[in-house]
PDB file of the backbone (N, CA, C, O) and the ligand in Angstrom, with CONECT records:
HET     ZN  A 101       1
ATOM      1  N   UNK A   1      26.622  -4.895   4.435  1.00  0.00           N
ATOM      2  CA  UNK A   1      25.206  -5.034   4.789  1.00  0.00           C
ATOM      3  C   UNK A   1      24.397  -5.411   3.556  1.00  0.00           C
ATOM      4  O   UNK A   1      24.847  -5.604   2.426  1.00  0.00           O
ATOM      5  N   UNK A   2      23.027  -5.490   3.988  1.00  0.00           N
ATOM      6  CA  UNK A   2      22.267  -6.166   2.976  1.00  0.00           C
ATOM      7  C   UNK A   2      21.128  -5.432   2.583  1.00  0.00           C
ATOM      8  O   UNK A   2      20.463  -5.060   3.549  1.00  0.00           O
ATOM      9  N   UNK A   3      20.667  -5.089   1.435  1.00  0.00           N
ATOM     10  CA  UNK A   3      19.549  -4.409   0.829  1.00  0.00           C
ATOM     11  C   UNK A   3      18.254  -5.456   2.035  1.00  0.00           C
ATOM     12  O   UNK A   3      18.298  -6.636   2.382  1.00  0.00           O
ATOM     13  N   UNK A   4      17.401  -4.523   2.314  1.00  0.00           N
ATOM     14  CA  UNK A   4      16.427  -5.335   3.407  1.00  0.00           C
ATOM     15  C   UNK A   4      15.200  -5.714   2.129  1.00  0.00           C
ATOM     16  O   UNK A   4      14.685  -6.830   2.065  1.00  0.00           O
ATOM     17  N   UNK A   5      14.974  -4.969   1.491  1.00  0.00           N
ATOM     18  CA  UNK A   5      14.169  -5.457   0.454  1.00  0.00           C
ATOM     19  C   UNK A   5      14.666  -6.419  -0.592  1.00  0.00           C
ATOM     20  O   UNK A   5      13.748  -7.200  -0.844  1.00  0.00           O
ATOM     21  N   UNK A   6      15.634  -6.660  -1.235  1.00  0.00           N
ATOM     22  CA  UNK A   6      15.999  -7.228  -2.440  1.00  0.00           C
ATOM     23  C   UNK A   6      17.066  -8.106  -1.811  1.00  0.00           C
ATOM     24  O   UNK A   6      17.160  -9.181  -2.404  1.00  0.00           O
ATOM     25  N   UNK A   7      17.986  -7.954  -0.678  1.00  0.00           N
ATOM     26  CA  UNK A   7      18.777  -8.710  -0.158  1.00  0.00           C
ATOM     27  C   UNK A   7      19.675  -9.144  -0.631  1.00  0.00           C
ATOM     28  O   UNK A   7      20.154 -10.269  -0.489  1.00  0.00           O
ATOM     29  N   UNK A   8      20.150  -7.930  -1.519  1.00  0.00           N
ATOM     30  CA  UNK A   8      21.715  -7.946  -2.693  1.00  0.00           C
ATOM     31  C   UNK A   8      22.618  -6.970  -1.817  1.00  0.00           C
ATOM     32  O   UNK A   8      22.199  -6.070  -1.089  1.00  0.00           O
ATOM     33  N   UNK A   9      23.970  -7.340  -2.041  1.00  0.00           N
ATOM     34  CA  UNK A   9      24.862  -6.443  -0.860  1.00  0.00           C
ATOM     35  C   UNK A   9      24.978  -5.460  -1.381  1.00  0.00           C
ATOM     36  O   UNK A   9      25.101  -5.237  -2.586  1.00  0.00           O
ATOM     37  N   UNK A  10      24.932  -4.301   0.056  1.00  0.00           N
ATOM     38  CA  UNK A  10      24.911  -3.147  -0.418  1.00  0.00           C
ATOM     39  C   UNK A  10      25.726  -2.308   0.284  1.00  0.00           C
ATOM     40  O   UNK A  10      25.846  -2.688   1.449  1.00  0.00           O
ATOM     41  N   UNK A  11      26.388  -1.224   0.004  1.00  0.00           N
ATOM     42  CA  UNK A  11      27.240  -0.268   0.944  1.00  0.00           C
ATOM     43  C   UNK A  11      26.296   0.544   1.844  1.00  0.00           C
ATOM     44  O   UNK A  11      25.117   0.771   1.573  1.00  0.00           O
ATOM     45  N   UNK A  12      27.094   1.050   3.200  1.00  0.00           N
ATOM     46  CA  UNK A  12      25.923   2.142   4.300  1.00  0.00           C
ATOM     47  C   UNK A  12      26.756   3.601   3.673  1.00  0.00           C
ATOM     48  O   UNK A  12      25.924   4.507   3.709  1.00  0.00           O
ATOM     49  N   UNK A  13      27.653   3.951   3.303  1.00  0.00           N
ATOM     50  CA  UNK A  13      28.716   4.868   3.300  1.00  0.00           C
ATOM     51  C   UNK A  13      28.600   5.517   1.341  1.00  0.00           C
ATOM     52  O   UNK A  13      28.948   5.009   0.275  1.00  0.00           O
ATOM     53  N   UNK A  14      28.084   6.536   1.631  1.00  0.00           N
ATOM     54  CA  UNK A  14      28.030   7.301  -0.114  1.00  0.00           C
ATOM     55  C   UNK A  14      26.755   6.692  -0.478  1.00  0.00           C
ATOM     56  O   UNK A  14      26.760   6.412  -1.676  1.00  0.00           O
ATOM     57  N   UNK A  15      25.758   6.407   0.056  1.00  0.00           N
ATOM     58  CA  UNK A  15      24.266   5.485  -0.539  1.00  0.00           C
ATOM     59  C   UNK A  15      23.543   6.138  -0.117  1.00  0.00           C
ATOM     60  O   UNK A  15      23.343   6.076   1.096  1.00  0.00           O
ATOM     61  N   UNK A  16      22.765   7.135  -0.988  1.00  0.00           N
ATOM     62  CA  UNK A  16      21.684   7.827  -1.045  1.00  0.00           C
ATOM     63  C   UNK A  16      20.383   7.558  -1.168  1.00  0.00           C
ATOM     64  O   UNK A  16      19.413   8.253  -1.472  1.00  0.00           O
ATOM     65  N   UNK A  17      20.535   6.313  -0.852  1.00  0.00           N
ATOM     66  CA  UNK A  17      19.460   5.296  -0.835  1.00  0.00           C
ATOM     67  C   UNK A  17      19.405   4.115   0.441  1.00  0.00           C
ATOM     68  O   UNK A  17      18.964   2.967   0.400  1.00  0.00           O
ATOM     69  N   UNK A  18      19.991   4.821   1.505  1.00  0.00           N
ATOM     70  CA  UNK A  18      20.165   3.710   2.363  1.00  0.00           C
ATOM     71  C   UNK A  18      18.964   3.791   3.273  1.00  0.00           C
ATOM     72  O   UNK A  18      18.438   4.796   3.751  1.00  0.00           O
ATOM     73  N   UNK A  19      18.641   2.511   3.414  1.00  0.00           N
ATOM     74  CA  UNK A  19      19.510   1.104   3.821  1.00  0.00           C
ATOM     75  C   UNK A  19      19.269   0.474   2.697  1.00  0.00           C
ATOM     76  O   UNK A  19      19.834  -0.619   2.669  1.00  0.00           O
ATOM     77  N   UNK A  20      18.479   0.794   1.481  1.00  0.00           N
ATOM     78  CA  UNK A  20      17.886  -0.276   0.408  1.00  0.00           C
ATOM     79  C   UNK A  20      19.630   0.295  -0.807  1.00  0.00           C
ATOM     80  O   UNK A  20      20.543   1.099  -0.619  1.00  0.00           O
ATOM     81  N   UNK A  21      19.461  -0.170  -1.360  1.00  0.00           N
ATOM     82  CA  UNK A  21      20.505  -0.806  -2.433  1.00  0.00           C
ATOM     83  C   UNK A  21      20.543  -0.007  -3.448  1.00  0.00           C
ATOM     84  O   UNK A  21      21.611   0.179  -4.031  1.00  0.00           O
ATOM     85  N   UNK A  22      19.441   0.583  -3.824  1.00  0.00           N
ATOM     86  CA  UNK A  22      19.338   1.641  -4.990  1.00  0.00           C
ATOM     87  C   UNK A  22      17.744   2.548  -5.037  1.00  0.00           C
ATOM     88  O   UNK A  22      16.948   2.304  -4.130  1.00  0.00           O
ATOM     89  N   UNK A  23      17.569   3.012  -5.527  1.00  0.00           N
ATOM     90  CA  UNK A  23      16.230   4.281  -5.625  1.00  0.00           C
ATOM     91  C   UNK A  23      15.509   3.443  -5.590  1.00  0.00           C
ATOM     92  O   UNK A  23      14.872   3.307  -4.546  1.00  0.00           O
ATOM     93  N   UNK A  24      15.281   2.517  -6.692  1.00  0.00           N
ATOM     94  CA  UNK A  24      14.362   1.267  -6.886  1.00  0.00           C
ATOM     95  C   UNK A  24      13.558   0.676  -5.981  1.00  0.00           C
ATOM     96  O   UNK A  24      12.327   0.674  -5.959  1.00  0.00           O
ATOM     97  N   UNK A  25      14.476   0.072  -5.084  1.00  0.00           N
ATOM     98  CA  UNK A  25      14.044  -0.580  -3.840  1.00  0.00           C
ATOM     99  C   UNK A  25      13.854   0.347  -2.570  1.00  0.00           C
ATOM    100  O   UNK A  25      13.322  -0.027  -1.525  1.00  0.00           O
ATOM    101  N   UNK A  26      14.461   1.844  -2.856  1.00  0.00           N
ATOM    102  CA  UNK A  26      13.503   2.525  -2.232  1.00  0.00           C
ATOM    103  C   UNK A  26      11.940   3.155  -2.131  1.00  0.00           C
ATOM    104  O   UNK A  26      11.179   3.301  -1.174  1.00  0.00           O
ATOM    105  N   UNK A  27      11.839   3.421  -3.381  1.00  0.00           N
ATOM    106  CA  UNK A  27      10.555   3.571  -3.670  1.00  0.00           C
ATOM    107  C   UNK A  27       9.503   2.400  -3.958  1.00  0.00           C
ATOM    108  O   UNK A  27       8.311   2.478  -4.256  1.00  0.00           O
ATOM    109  N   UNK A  28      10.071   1.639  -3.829  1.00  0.00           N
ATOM    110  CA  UNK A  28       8.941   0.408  -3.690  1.00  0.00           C
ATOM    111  C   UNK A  28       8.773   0.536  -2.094  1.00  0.00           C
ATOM    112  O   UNK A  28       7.669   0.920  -1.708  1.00  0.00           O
ATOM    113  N   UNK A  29       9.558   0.310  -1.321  1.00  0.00           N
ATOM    114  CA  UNK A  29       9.299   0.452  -0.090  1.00  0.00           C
ATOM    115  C   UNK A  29       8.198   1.563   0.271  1.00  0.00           C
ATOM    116  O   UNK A  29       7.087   1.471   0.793  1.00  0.00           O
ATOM    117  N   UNK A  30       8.728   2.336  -0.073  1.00  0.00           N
ATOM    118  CA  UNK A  30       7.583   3.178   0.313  1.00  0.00           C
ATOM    119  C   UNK A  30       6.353   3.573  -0.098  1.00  0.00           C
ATOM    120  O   UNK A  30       5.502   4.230   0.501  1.00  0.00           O
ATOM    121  N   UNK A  31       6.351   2.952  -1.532  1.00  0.00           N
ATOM    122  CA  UNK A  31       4.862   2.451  -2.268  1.00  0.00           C
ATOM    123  C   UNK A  31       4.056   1.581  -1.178  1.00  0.00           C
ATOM    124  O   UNK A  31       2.953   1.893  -0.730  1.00  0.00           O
ATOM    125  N   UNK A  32       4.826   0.390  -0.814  1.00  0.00           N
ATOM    126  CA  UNK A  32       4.404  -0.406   0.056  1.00  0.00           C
ATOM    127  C   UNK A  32       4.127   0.484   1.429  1.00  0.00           C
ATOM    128  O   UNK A  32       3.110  -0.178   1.638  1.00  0.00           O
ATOM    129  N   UNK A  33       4.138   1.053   2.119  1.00  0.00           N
ATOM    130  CA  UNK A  33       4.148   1.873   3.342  1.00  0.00           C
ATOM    131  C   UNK A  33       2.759   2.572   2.888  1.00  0.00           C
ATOM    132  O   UNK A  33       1.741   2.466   3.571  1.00  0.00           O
ATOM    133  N   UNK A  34       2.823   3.482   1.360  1.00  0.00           N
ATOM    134  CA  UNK A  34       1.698   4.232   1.004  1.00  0.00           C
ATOM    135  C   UNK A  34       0.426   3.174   1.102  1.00  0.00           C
ATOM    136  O   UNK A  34      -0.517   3.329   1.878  1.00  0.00           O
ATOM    137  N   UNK A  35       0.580   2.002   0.116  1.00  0.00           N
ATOM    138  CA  UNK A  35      -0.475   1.791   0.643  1.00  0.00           C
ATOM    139  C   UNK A  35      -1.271   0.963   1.865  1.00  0.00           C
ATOM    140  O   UNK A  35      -2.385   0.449   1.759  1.00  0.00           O
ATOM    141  N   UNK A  36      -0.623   0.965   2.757  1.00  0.00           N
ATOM    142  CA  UNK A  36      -1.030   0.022   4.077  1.00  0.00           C
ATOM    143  C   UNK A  36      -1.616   1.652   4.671  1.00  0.00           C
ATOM    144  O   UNK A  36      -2.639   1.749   5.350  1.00  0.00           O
ATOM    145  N   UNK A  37      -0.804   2.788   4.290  1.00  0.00           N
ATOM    146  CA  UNK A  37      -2.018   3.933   5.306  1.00  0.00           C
ATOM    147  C   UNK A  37      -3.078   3.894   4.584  1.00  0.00           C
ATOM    148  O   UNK A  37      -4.126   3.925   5.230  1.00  0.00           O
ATOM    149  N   UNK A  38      -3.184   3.829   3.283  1.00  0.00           N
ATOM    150  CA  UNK A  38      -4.537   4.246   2.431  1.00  0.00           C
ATOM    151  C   UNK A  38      -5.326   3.317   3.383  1.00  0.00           C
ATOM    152  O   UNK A  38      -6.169   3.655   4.214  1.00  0.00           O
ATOM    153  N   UNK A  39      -4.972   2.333   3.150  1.00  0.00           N
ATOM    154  CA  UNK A  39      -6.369   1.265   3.915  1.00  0.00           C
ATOM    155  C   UNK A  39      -7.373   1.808   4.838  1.00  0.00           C
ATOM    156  O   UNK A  39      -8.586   1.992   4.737  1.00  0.00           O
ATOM    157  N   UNK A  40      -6.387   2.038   5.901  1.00  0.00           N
ATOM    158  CA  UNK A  40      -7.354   2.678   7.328  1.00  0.00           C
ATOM    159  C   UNK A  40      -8.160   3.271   7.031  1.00  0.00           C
ATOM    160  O   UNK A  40      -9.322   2.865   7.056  1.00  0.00           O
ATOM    161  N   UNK A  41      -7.623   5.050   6.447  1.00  0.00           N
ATOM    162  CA  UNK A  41      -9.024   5.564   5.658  1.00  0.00           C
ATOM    163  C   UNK A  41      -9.954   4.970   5.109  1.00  0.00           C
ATOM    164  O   UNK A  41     -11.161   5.160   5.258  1.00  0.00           O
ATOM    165  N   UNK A  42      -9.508   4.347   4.560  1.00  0.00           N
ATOM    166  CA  UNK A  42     -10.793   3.826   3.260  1.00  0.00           C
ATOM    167  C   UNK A  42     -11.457   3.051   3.966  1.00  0.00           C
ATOM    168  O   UNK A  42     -12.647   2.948   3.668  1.00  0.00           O
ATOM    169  N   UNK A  43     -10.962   2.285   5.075  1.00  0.00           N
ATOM    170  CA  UNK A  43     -12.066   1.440   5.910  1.00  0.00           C
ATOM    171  C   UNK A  43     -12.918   2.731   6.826  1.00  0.00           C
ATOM    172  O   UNK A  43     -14.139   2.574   6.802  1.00  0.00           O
ATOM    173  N   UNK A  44     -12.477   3.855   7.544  1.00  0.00           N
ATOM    174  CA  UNK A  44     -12.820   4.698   8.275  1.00  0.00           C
ATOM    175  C   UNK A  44     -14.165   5.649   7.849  1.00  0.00           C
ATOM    176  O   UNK A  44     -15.003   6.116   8.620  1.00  0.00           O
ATOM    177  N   UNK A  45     -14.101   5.778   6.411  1.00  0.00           N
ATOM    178  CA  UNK A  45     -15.080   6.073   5.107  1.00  0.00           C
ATOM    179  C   UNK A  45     -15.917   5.429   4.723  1.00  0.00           C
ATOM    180  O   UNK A  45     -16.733   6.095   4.086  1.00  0.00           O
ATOM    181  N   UNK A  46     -16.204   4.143   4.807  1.00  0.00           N
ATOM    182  CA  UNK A  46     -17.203   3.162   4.679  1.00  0.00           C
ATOM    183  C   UNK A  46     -17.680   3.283   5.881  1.00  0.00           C
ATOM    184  O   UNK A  46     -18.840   3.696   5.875  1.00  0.00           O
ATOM    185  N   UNK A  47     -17.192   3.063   7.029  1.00  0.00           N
ATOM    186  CA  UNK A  47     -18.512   2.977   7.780  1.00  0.00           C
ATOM    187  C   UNK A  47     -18.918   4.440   8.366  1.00  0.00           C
ATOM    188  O   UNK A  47     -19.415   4.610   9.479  1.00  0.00           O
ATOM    189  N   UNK A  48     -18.657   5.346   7.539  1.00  0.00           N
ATOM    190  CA  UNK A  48     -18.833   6.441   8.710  1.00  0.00           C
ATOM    191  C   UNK A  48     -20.255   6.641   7.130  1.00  0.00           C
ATOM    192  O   UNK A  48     -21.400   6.976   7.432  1.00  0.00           O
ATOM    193  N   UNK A  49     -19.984   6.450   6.056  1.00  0.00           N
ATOM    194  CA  UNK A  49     -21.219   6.462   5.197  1.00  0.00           C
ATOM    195  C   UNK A  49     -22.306   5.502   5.281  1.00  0.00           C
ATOM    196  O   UNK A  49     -23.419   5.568   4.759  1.00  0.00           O
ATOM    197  N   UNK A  50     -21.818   4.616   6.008  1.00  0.00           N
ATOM    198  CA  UNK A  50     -23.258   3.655   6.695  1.00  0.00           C
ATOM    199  C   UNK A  50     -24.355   4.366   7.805  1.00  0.00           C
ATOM    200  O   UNK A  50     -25.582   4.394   7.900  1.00  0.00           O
ATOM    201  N   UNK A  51     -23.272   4.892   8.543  1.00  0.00           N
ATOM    202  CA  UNK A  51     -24.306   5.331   9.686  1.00  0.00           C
ATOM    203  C   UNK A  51     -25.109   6.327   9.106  1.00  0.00           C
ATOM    204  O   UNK A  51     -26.172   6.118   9.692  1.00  0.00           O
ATOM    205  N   UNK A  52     -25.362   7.493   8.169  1.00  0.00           N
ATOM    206  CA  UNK A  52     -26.493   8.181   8.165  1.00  0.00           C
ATOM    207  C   UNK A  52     -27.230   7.439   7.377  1.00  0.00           C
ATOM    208  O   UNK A  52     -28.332   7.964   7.213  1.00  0.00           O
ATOM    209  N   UNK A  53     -27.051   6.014   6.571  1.00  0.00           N
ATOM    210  CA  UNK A  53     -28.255   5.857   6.152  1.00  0.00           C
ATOM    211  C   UNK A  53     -29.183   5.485   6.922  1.00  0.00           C
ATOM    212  O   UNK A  53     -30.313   5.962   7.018  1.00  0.00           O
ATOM    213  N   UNK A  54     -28.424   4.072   7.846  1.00  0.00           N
ATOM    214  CA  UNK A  54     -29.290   3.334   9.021  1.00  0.00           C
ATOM    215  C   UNK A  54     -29.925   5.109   9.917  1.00  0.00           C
ATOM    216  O   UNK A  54     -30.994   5.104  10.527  1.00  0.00           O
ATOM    217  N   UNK A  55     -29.599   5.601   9.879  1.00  0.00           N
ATOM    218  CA  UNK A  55     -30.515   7.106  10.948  1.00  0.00           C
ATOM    219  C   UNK A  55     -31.289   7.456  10.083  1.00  0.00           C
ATOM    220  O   UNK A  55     -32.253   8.046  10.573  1.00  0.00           O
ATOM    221  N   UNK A  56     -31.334   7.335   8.596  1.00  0.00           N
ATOM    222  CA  UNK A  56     -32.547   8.348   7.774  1.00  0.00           C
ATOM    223  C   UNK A  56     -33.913   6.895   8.036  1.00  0.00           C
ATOM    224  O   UNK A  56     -35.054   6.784   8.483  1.00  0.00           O
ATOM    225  N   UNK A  57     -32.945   6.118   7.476  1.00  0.00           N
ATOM    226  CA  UNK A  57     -34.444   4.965   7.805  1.00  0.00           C
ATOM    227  C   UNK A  57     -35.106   4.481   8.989  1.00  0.00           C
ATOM    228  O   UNK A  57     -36.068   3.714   8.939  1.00  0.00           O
ATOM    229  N   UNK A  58     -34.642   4.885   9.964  1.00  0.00           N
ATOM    230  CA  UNK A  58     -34.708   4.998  11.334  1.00  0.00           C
ATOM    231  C   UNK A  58     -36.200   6.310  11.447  1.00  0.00           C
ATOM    232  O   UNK A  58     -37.356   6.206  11.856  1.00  0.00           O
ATOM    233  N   UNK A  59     -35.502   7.315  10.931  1.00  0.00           N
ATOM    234  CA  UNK A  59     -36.364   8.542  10.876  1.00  0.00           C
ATOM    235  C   UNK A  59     -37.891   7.869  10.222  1.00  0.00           C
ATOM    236  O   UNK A  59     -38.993   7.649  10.726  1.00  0.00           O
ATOM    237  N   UNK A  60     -37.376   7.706   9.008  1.00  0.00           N
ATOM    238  CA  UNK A  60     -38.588   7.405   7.685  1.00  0.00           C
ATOM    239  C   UNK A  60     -39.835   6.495   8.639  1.00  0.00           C
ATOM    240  O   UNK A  60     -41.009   6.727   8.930  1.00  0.00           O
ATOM    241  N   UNK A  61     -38.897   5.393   8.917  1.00  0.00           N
ATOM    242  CA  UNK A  61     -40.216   4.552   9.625  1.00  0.00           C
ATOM    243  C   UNK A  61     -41.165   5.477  10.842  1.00  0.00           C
ATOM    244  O   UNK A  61     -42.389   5.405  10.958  1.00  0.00           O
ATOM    245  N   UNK A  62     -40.544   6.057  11.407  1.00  0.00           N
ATOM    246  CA  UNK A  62     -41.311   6.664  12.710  1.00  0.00           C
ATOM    247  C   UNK A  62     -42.138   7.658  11.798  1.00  0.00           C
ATOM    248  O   UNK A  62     -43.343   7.551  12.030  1.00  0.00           O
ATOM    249  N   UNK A  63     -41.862   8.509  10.916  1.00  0.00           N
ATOM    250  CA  UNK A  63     -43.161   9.275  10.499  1.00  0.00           C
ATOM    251  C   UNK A  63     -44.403   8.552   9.892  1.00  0.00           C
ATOM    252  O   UNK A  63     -45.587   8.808  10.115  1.00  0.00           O
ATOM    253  N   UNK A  64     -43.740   7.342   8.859  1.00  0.00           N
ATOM    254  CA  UNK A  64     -45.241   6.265   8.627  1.00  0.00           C
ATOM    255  C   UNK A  64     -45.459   5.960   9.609  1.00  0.00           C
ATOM    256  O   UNK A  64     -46.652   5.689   9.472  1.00  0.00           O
ATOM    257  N   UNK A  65     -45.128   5.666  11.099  1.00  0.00           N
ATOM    258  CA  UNK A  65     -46.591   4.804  12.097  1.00  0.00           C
ATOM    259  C   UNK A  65     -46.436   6.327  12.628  1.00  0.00           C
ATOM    260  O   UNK A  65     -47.177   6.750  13.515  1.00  0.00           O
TER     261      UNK A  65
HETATM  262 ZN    ZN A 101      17.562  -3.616  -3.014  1.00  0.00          ZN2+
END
């Protein structure tokens, strides 16, 4: 079989690193995995800090008129 990341042959049998080829290309993998979840949050956090501003200025105007 084949390392799915690096695509150098690799054994399934005694590989403590399987399916990837060595530690290396495991932990990149899953660097890569870490950050595709960060994203969501960080998009989920921006807009949830938008909405109380648009409501305070919402407020502000109605007490001037
Ligand atoms: Zn590899």
């Amino acid at each position: 079989m084949t390392c799915p990341l690096c695509h150098q042959p690799t054994t399934w049998e005694a590989n403590p690193w399987r399916p990837f080829c060595s530690e290396r290309c495991q932990i990149t993998d899953l660097g890569t995995w870490a950050a595709e979840q960060y994203r969501i949050p960080g998009l989920t956090l921006t807009t949830e800090m938008v909405r109380p501003e648009q409501i305070d200025k919402e407020e502000e105007e109605k007490d001037e008129v």
